[in-house]
C-alpha positions in Angstrom: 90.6 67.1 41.7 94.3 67.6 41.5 95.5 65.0 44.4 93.4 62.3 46.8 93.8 61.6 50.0 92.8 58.4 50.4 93.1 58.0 53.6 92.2 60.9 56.4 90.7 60.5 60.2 88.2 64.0 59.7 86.4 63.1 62.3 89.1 62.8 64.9 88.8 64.9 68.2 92.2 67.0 66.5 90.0 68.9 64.0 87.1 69.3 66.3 88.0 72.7 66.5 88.6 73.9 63.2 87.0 71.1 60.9 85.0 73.7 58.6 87.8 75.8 57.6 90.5 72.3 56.9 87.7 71.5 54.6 87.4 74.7 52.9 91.0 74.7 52.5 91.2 70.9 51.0 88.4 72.0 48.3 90.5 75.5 47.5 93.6 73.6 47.1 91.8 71.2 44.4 92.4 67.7 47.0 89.3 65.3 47.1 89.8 63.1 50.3 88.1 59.5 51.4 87.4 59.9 54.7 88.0 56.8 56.7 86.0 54.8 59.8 87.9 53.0 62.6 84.6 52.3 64.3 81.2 52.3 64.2 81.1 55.9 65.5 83.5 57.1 63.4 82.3 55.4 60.2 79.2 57.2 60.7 80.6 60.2 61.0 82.8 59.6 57.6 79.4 59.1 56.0 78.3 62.1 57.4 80.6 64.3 56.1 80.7 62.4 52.7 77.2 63.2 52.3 77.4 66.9 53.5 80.6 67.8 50.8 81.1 66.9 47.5 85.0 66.4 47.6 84.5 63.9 50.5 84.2 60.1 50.5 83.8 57.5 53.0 85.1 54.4 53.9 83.2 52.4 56.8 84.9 49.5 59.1 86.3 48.5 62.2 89.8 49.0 63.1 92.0 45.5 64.5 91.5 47.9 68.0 88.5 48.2 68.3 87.9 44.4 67.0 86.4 43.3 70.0 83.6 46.0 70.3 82.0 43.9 66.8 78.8 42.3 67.5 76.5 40.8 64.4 74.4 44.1 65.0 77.4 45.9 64.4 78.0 44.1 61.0 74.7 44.8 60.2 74.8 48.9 60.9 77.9 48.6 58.7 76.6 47.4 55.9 73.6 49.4 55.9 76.5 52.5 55.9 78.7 51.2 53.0 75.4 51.4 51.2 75.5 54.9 51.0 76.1 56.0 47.6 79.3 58.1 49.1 80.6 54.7 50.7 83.3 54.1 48.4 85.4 51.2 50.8 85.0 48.9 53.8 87.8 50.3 56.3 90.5 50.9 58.0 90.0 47.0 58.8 93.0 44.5 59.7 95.7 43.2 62.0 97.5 44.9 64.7 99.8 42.8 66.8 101.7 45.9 68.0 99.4 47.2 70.6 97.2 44.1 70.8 94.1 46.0 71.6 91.9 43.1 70.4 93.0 39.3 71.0 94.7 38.3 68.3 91.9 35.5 67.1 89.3 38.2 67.6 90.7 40.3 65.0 91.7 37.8 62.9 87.6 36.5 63.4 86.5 40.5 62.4 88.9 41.0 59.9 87.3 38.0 57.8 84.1 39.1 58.6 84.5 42.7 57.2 86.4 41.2 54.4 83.3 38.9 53.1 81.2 42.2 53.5 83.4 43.7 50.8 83.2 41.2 49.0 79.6 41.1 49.0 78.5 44.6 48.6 81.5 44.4 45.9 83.7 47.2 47.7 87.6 47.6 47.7 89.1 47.2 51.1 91.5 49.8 53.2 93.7 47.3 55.1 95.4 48.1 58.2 98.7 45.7 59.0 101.0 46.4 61.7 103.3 43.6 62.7 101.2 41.0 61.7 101.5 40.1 57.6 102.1 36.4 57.9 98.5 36.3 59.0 97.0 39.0 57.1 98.0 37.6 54.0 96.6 33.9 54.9 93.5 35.6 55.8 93.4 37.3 52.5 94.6 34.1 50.8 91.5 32.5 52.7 89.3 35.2 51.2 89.9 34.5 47.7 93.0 34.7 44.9 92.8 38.6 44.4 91.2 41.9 46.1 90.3 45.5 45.6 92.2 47.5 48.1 95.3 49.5 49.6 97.8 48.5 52.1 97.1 51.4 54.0 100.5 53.4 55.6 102.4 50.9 53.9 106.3 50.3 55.7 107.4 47.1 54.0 110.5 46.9 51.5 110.2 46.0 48.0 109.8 42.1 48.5 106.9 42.9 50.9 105.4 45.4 48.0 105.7 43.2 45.8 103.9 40.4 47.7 100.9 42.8 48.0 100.9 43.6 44.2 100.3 40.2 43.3 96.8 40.0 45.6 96.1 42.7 43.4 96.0 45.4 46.3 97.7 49.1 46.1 100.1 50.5 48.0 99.5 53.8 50.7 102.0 56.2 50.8 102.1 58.8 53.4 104.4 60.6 55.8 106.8 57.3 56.8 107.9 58.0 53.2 109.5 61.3 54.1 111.3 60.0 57.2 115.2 59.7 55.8 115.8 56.4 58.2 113.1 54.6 56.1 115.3 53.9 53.4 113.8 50.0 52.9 110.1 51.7 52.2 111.1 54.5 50.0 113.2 52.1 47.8 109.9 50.0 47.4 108.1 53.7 46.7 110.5 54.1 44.2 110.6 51.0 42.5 107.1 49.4 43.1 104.4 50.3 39.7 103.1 53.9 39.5 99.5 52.6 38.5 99.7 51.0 42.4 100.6 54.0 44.1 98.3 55.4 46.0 98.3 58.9 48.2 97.6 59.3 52.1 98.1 61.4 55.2 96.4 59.3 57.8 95.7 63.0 59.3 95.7 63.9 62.2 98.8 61.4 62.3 102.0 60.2 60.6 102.8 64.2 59.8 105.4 64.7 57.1 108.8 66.3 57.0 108.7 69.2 57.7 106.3 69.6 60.1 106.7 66.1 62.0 105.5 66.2 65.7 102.9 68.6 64.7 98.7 67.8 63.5 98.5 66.5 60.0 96.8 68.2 57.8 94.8 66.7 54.4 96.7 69.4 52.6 100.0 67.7 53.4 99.1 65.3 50.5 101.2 68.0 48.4 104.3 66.9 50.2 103.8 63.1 49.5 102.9 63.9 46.0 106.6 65.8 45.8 108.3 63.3 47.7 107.5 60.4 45.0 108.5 63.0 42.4 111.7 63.1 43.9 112.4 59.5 44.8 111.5 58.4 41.3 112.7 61.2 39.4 109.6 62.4 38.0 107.4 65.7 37.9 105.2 66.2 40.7 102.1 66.9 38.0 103.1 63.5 36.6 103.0 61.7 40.2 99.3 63.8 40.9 98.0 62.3 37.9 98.9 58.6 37.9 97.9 58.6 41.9 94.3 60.5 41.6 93.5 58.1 38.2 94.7 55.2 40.4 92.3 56.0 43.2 89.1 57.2 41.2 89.4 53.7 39.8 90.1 51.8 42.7 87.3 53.3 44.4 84.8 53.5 42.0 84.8 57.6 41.9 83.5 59.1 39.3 
């Protein structure tokens, strides 16, 4: 595999009609993707596909939304899922105190929950944070002194990066990188440690420049992948290999 996307919704409604052929065109374009779950439904489905194609993997979780649909049996489906041999991570798991779809100290409850799952089954995490880091990270702090993991669709500056690096967690880069007002988060792209970089679409959403306000597609990776190369002045074969050996690592790919 030339690139990863480590992050992609496959089995979101927005592909229903055309999934075969985006994943044939993934595999012919040499991209390997970790398909992710933001519920129980959906984690099943990422599993699913992981175990029907080679080039896919899955990560299994509950999103901060849909936080309040967790039950103990839930937990316990879960965890029988991340046991699949293409179960590379527990996510897209976290805080969202943007849309507030959950109450606030029932994600926080879930989020610790799927946390000490990880931690358990010895999984990296995929970590969703949207205005809420002063209680992600004490939540993480709770959890223990370092984690496996990615700030997924991370939109912090460099202080905020920096501040992740030293849980030990990577850094997502996707679309928001290509947007030219975000000049706080692709200073801290450009600056933050290659080895911590790694590569996402969040397709069907965040779309890069040039084709913002349209589907994303997995193979929109390519234009991440050249958007690093230009922000930190380096080839885009150099930015494919640091970013694919970063996530075959951090998720256990071999």
């Amino acid at each position: 595999m030339r690139l990863i996307d480590t992050h992609a919704h496959l089995d979101d409604r927005a592909f229903d009609k055309d999934r075969a052929a985006v994943i044939a065109g993934l595999f012919a374009a040499d991209i390997g993707v970790i398909a992710v779950g933001a519920n129980l439904a959906s984690s099943r489905e990422a599993v699913r596909l992981a175990e029907r194609h080679r080039g896919i993997w899955a990560a299994v979780g509950v999103h901060p939304h849909d936080a309040k649909t967790v039950t103990p049996s839930v937990l316990r489906e879960l965890e029988d899922l991340a046991k699949s041999p293409r179960a590379v991570a527990i996510g897209e798991i976290g805080l969202d105190y943007y849309r507030d779809l959950s109450l606030r100290d029932v994600q926080r409850s879930v989020f610790a929950a799927q946390l000490e799952l990880a931690k358990r089954l010895e999984l990296p995490v995929v970590l969703h944070n949207r205005q809420s880091t002063d209680d992600l990270l004490v939540i993480l702090r709770e959890a223990g002194a370092s984690h496996r993991g990615v700030v997924h669709s991370f939109l912090g500056n460099l202080a905020q990066a920096e501040t992740f690096l030293r849980l030990g967690l990577h850094l997502g880069a996707g679309g928001p990188i290509t947007y030219p007002a975000n000049a706080a988060l692709r200073d801290a792209v450009r600056q933050a440690p290659l080895d911590h970089l790694v590569l996402e679409t969040d397709c069907p959403y965040l779309t890069p420049v040039p084709h913002r306000g349209k589907r994303n597609e997995p193979t929109y990776i390519e234009l991440i992948a050249s958007e690093i190369a230009c922000l930190r002045g380096i080839s885009i074969d150099d930015v494919a290999r640091a970013t694919t050996a970063n996530a075959l690592t951090l998720f256990g790919i071999s």
